[in-house]
FIKOL-261572 format. One record per residue: residue in one letter; x, y, z of N, C-alpha, C in turn. Coordinates in steps of 0.05 Angstrom, whole numbers, plus 5000, padded with zeros to 4 digits. Layout:
REM residues N
AXYZXYZXYZ...
REM end
This chain:
REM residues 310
X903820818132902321068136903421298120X906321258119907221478103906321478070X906121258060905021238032902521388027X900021338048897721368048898121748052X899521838070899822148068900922378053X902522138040902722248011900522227981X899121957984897722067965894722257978X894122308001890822428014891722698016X894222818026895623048036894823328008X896923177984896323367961893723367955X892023207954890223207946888323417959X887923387979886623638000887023838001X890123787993891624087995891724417964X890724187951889424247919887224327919X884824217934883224307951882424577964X884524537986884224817991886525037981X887224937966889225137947886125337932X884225177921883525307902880125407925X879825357946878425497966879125707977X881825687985883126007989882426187967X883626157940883926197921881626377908X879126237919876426367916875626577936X876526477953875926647976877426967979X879326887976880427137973880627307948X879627207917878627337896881527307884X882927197885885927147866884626977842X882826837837880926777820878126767815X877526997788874827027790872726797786X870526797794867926637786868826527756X868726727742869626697705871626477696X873726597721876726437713876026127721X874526117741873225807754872025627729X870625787719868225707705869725607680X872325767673873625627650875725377648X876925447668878125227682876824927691X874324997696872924737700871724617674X870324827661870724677627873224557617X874724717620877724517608878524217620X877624157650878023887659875823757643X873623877642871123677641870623657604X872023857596871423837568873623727555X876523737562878423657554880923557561X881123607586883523537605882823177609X880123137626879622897631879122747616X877522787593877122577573880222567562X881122687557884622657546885222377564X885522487591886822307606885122007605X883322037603881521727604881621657585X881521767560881621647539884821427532X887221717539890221567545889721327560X888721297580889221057602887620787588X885020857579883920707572884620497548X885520637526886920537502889720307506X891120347536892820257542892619977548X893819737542893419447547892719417571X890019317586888919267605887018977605X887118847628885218667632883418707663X881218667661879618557685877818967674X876818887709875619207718871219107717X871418877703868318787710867618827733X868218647753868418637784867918897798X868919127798868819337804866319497798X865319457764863619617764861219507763X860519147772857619017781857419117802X860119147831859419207856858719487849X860019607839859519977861856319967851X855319867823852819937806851019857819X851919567830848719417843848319597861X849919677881850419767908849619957906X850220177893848520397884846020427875X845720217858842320297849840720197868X841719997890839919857913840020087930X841720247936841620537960840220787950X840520737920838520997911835020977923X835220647906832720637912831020567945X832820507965832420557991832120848005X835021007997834821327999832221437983X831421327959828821487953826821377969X826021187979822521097991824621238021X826621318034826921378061826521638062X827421798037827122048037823922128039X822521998025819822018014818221968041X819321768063817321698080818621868108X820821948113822021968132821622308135X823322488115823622648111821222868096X819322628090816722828076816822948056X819322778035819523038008819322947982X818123067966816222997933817922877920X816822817907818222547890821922617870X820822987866823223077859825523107874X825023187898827723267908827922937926X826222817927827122607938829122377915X828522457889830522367871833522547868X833422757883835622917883837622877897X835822797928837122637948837622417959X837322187939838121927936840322017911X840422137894843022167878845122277891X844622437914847222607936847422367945X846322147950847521917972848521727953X848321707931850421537918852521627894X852421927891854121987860855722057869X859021937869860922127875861522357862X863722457871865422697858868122477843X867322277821868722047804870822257794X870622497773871622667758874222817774X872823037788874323147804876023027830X875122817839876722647867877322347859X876222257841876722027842878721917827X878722077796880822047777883622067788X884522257798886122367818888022257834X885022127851886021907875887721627861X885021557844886021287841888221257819X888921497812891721507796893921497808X893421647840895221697860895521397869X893421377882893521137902894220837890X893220767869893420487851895020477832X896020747811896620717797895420567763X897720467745896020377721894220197726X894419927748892519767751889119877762X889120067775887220117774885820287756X887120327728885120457711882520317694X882920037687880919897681878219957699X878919797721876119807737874920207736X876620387739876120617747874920727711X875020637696874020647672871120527673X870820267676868620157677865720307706X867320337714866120517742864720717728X866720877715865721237706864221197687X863620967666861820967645859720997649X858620747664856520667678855120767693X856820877719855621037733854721277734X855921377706854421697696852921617683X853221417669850021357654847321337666X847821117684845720967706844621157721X846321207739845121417771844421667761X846021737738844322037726842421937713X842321777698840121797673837821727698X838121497718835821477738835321797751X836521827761835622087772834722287763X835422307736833822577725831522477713X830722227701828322127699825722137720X827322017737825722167767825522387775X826122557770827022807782824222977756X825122887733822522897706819722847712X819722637726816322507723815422697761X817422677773816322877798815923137795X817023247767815923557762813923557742X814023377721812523437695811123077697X809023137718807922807720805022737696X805922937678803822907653804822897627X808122987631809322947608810622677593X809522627566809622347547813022257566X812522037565814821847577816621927558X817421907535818521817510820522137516X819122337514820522487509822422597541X821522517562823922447591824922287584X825022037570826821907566829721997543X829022137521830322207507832222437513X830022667539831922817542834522817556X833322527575835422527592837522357587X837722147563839621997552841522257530X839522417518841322687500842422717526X842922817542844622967559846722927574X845822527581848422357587849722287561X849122277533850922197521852222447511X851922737519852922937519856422957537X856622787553857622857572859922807558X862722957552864522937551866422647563X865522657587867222427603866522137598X864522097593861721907579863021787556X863021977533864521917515867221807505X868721987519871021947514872721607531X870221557551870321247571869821037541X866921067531866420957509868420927493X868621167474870721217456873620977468X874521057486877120907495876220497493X873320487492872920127499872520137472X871420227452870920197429874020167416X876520347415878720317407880720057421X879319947444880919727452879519497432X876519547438875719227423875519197390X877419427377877419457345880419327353X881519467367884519317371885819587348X885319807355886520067341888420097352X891620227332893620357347893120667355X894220767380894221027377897621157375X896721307353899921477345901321387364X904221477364905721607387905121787395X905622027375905622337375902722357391X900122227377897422297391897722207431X898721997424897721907458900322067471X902522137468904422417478902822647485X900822757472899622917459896922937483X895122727485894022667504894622587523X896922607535897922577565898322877568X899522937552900423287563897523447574X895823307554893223517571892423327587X891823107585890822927618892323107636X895523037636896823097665895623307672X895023507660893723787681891223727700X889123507687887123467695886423437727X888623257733887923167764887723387793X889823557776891123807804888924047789X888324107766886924387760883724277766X882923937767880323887773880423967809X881823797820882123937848882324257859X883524367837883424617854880124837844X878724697819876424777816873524697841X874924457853872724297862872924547885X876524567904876124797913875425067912X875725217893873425437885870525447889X869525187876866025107880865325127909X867525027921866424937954865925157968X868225327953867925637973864625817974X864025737948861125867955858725687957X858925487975855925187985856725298012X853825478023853325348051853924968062X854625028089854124728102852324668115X850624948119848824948145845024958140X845024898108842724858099841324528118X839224518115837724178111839624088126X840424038154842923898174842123608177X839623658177837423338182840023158158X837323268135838223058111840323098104X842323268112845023328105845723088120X846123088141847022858160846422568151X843922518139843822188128845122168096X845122388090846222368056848922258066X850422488084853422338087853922098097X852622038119852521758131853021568107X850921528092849821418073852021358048X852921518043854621668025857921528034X858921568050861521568057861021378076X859021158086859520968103858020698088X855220788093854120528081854420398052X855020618027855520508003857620427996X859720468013862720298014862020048018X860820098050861119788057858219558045X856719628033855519538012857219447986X859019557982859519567951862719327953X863819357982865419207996865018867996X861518888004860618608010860018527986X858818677969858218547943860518527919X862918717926865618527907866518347919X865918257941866617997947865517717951X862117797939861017587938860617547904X861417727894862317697856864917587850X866917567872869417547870871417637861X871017907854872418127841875818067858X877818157836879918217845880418337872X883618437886884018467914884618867883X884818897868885119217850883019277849X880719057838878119127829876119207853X876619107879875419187906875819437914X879019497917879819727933879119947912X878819907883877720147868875520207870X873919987869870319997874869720087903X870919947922870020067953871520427950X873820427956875320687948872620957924X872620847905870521007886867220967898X866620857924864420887937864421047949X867021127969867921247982867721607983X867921617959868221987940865722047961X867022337966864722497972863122577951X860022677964857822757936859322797923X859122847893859922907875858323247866X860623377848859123627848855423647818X856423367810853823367783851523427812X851423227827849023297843847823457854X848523727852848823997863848724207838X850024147820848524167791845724097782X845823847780843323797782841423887796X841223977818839524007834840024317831X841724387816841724717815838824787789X839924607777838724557739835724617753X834724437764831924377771831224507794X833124757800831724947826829324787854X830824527846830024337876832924207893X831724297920834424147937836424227941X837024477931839924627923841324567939X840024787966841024777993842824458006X840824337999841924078008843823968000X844323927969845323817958848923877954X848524267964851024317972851824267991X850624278015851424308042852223938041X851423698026852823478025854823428010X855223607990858123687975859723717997X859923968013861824068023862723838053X859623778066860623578089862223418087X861423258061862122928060865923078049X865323248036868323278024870623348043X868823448072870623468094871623248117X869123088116870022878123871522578111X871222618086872622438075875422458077X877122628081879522598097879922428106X878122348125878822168151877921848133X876221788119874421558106876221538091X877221688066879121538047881221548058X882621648077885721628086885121238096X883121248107883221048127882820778102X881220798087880020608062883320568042X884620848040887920818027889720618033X889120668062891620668076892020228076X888820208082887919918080889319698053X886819908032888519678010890719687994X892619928000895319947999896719748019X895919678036896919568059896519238046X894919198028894718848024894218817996X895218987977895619027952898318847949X898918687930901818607914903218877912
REM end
């Protein structure tokens, strides 16, 4: 237990380091805003790119489960949203993306650096490629044809692949598989070089996620707030659980894939849904829930496959 409270403790506590932090104006909006470009523009790809380049095997396993598992809950969360909840085709693509996109960047990199260490950077690579590709590129496609249901396919398609292959983190996942399968060296001096800015990434992404949180109501949409998290922090674990183990994924490749199910929303979804002035409300108020309850979900999911890890 003590292992598991050391790596969930800081993490939260980074958290609300940078929630205070907002709250009480010791950092402006501005200062937020640049700080979070630096993880997302350069801190993290640094660090993923470092990890990735590094001699690794496996990490398949991990990212068939979380993917299937996810695109099968998107597409359930969208026909539930649509029939249950009564809502258009857009924000009902808004809110099947709050029930499956974590916060990978800001909580997950973090964690599973904490919690697994080097072995879990393969699978946690293969995870972040894919799944910013997939669940965003699905979702804003949908999110496209539910606002603009007359506009040429070709050009939703294009805009929304320009914008995932925009993504800093995207790339630099690529970039790192492309330099393993040339079989490139990287410097000394460079990969020194790129650790110094990774290391900042994990604790300055956490204390941004805390800043963001300080200004999301929780008390928007309680309904669909309540099945996003359910959904989110219970059922896509244990979906993504059953299906690395009917792929036969590793006892690393599971606890990363269930664990990286685990993430509360993620903040793209809340973005997104900012971008397209649909769902806002919602999409924060499942930011902030799931991120408060996951305390209790990933301590408990840590504490497990630390417990039957080699």
């Amino acid at each position: 237990m003590g292992g598991v409270v050391e790596v969930v403790i800081p993490v939260f506590a980074m958290i609300a380091l940078g929630y205070g932090a907002a709250k009480r104006k010791l950092v402006s909006e501005e200062g937020f805003r640049g700080l979070t470009m630096f993880v997302f523009g350069l801190a993290a790809p640094a660090l993923l790119f470092a990890g990735g380049t590094r001699p690794h095997e496996g990490g398949g396993g991990a990212a068939v489960a979380i993917l299937s598992a996810s695109i099968l809950v998107f597409a359930l969360s969208l026909l539930g949203a649509r029939r249950v909840f009564r809502l258009n085709l857009a924000e009902a693509a808004l809110f099947a993306l709050a029930c499956v996109f974590g916060n990978s960047v800001m909580m997950g990199v973090p964690i599973i650096f904490a919690a697994y260490g080097p072995p879990g950077v393969p699978p946690m690579l293969g995870i972040l490629a894919l799944q910013t590709m997939i669940l965003l590129g699905m979702a804003t496609i949908v999110t496209e044809v539910g606002l603009h249901a007359n506009a040429p396919w070709r050009r939703v398609l294009s805009a929304s692949l320009t914008g995932i292959l925009k993504n800093p983190v995207v790339l630099s996942v690529i970039a790192a598989f492309i330099w393993m399968l040339f079989g490139l060296p990287v410097p000394g001096v460079v990969r020194r070089t790129l650790e110094l800015v990774g290391a900042a990434a994990p604790g300055v992404a956490l204390f941004c996620l805390g800043g963001g949180l300080a200004g999301i109501s929780a008390a928007a949409a309680w309904k669909e707030t309540t099945a996003i998290v359910g959904v989110k922090l219970l059922a896509l674990p244990a979906l993504t659980w059953g299906l690395a183990l009917l792929v036969g994924a590793t006892p690393i490749e599971t606890a990363v894939a269930v664990t990286m199910a685990a993430l509360p929303t993620g903040a793209n979804a809340f973005i997104l849904a900012r971008r397209y002035a649909t769902g806002t409300d919602r999409s924060g108020a499942a930011v902030v829930v799931s991120t408060a309850i996951s305390v209790l979900t990933l301590s408990a999911l840590i504490g497990h496959f630390r417990g039957i890890l080699p």
